[in-house]
NUGUKE-473367 format. One line per field, with one value per residue: residue number from 1; residue in one letter; y, x, z of N, C-alpha, C, CB in turn. Coordinates in pm, whole numbers, padded with zeros to 5 digits. Glycine has a CB too. Example, Ala and Ser with C-alpha at 12.3 -4.5 7.8 and 13.67 -1.06 7.14 Angstrom:
<pts>
i	[1_2]
aa	[a_s]
nyy	[-00569_-00225]
nxx	[01319_01285]
nzz	[00780_00708]
cayy	[-00450_-00106]
caxx	[01230_01367]
cazz	[00780_00714]
cyy	[-00330_00003]
cxx	[01320_01290]
czz	[00780_00787]
cbyy	[-00447_-00060]
cbxx	[01131_01408]
cbzz	[00905_00572]
</pts>
This chain:
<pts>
i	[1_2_3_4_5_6_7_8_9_10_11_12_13_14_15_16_17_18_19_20_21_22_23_24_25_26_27_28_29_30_31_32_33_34_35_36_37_38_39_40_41_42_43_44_45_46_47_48_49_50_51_52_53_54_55_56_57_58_59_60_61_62_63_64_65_66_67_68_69_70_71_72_73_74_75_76_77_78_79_80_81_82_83_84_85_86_87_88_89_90_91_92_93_94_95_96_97_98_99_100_101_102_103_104_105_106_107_108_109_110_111_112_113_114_115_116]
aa	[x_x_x_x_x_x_x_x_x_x_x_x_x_x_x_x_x_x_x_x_x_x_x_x_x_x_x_x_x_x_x_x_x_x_x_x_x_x_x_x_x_x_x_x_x_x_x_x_x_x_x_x_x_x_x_x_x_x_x_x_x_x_x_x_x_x_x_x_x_x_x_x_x_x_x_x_x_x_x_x_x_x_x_x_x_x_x_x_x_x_x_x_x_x_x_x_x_x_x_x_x_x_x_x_x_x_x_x_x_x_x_x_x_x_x_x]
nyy	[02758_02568_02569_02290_02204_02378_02688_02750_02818_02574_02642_02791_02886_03006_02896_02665_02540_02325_02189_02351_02286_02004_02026_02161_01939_01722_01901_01907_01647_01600_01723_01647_01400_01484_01604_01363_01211_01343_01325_01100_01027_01194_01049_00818_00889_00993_00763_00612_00756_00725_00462_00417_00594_00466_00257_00376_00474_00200_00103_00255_00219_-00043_-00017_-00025_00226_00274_00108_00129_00050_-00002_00321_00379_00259_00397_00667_00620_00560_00748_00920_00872_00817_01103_01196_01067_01179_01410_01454_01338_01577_01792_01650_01611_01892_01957_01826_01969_02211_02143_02026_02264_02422_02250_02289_02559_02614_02474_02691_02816_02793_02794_03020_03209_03463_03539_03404_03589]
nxx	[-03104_-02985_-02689_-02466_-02461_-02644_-02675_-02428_-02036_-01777_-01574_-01615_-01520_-01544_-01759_-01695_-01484_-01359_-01352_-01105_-00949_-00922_-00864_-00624_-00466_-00483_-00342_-00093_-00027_00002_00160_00407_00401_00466_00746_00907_00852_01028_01255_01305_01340_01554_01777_01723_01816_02058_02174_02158_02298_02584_02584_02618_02840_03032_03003_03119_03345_03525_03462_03623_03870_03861_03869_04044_04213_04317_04160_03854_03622_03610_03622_03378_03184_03177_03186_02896_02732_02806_02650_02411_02322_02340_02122_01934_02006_01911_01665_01588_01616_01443_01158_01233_01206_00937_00786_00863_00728_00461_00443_00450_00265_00041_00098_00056_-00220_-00293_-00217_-00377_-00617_-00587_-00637_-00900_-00955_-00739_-00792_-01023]
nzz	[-00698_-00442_-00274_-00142_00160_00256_00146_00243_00238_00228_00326_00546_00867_01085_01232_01348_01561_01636_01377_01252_01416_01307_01049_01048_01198_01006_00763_00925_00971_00679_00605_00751_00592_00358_00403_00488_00303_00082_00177_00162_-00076_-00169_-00035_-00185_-00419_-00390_-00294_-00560_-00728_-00613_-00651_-00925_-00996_-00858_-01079_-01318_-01245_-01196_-01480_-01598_-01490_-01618_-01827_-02178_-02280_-02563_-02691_-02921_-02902_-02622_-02566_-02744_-02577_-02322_-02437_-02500_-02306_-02071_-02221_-02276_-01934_-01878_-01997_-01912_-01635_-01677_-01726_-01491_-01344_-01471_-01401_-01090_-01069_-01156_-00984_-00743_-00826_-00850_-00557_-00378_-00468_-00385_-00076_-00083_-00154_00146_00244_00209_00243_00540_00556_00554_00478_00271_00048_-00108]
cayy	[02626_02561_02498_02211_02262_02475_02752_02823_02764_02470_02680_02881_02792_03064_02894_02574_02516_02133_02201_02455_02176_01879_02010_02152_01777_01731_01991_01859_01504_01606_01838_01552_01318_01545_01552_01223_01138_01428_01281_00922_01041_01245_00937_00717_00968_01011_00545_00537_00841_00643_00330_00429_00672_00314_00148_00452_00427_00046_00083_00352_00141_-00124_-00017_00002_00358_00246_00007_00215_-00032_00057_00462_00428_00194_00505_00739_00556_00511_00927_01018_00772_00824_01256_01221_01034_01288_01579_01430_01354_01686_01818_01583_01712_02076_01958_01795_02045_02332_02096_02028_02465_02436_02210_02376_02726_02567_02463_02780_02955_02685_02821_03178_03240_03583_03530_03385_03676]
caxx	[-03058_-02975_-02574_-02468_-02430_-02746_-02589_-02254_-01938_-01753_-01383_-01668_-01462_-01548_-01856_-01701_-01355_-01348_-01322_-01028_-00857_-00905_-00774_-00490_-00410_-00459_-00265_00058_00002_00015_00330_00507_00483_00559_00936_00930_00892_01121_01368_01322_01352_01691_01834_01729_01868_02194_02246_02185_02444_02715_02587_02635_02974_03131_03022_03146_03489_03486_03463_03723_03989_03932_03903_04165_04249_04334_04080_03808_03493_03584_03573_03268_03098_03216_03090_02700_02696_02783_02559_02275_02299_02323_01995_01845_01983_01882_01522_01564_01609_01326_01121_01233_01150_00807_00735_00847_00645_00377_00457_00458_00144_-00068_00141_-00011_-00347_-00338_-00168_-00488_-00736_-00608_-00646_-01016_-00959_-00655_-00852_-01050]
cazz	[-00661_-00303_-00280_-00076_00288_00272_00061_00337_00162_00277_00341_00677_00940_01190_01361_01432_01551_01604_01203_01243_01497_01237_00954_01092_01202_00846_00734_00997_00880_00517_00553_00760_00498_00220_00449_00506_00155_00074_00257_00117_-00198_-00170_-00042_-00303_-00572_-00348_-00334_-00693_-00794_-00571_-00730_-01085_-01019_-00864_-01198_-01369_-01205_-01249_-01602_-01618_-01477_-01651_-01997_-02230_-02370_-02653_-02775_-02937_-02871_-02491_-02594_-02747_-02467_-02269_-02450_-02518_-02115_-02019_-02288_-02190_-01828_-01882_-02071_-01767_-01519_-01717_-01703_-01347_-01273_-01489_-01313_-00998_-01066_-01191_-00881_-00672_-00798_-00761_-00409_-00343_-00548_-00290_00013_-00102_-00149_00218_00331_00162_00346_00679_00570_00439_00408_00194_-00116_-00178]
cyy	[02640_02492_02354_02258_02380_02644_02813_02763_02670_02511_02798_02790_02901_03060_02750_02544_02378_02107_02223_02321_02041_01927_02034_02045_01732_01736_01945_01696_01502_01654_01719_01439_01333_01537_01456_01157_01211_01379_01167_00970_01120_01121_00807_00781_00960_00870_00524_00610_00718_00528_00353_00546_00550_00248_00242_00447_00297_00051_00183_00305_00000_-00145_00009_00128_00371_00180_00124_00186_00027_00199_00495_00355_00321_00645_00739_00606_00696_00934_00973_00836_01014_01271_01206_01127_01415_01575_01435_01479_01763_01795_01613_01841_02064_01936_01877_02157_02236_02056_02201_02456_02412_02274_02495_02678_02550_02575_02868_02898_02732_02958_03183_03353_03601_03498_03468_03779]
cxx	[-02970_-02783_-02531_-02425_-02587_-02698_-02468_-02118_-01833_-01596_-01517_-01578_-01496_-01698_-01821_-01539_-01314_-01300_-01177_-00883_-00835_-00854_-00727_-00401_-00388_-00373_-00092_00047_00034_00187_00432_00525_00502_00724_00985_00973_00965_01262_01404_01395_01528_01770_01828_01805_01999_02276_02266_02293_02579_02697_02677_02793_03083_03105_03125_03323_03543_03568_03620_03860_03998_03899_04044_04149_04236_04246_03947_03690_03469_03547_03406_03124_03109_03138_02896_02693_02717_02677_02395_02275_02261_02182_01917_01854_01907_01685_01456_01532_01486_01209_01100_01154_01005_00742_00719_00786_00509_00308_00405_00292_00042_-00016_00030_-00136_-00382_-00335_-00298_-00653_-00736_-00637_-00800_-01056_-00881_-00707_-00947_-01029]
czz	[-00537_-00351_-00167_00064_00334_00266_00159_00247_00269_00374_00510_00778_01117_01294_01418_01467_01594_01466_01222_01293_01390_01106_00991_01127_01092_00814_00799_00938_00752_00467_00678_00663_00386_00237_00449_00386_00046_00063_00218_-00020_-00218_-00138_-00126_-00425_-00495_-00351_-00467_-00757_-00783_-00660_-00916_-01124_-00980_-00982_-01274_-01386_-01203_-01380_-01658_-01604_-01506_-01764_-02042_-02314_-02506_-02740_-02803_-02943_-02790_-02512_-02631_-02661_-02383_-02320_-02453_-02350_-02082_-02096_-02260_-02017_-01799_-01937_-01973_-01668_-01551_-01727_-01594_-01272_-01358_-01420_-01170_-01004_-01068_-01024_-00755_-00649_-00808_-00639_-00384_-00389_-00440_-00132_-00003_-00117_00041_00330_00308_00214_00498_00713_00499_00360_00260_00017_-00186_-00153]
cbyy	[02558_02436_02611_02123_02355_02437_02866_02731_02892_02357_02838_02881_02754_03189_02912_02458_02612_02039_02346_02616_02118_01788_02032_02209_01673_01808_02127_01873_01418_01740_02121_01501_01221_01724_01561_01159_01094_01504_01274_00801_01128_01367_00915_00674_01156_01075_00382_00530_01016_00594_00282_00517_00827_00195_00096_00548_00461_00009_00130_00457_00153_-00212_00099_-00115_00390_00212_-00166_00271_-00168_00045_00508_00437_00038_00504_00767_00298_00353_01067_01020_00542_00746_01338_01138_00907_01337_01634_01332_01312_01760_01786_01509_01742_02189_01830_01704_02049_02480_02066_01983_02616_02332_02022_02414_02838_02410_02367_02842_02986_02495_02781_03281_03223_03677_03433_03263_03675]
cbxx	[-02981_-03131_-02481_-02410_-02256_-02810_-02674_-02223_-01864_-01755_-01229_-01870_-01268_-01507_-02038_-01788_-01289_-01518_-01407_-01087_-00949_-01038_-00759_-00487_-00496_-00493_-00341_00065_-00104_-00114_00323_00496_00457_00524_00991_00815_00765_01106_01349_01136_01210_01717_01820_01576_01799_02194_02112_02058_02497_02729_02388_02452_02989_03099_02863_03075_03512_03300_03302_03704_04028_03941_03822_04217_04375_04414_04032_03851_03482_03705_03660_03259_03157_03356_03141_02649_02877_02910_02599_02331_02424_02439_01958_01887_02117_01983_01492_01666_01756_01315_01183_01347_01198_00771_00787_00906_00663_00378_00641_00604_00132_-00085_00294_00037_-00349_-00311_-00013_-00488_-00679_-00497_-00502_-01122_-00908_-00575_-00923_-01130]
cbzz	[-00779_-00202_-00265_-00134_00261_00412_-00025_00557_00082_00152_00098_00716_00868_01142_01322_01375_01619_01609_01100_01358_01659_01227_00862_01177_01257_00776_00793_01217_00871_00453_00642_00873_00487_00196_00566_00556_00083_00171_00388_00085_-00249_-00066_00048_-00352_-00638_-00200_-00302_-00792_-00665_-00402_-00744_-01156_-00910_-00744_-01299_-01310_-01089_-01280_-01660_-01532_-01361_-01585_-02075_-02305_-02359_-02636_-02674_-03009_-02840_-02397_-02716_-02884_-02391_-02292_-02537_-02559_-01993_-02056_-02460_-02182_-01759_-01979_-02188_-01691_-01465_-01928_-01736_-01292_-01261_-01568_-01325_-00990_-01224_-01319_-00863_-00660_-00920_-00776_-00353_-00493_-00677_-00293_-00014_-00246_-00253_00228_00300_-00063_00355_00752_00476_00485_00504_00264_-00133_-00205]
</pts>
């Protein structure tokens, strides 16, 4: 059974370099808006911290010590919000060895030797 392409494997890159030139465009378009959206993304996690350390402090000065409703509104809210970060950052990690993941995929697209 005849493979597609008329059995050449699709990663041959050393008879046409018009190829070589377009993915690499690819390849720089792909890895600028992995930064881009890198970059978005750190700043959305860095507005909502501030956001939620001004409620945080908010709430801090204007509970009462003493009253023990406020303590445990205080406590629900750290322990709620630590659950969310501690996900966030799971989350993170996941994403990022996913990111490395398709990186090394394209780093092994520009190398043909490299994959076997």
């Amino acid at each position: 059974m005849e493979e597609r392409g008329g059995g050449r494997n699709d990663y041959d890159y050393d008879e046409n370099p018009d190829r070589i030139d377009r993915l690499d465009r690819i390849r720089g378009a792909t890895l600028a808006r992995l930064e881009r959206s890198e970059r978005q993304i750190k700043l959305a996690v860095a507005a909502a911290a501030a956001w939620e350390a001004l409620f945080l402090t908010a709430f801090l000065f204007l509970m009462e010590p003493g009253n023990r409703l406020h303590l445990l509104l205080l406590v629900a809210s750290v322990g709620g919000y630590s659950l969310v970060a501690l996900g966030l950052i799971a989350l993170g990690a996941f994403v990022n060895r996913c990111t490395l993941r398709v990186l090394k995929a394209l780093e092994l697209l520009g190398d043909p030797g490299a994959a076997g």
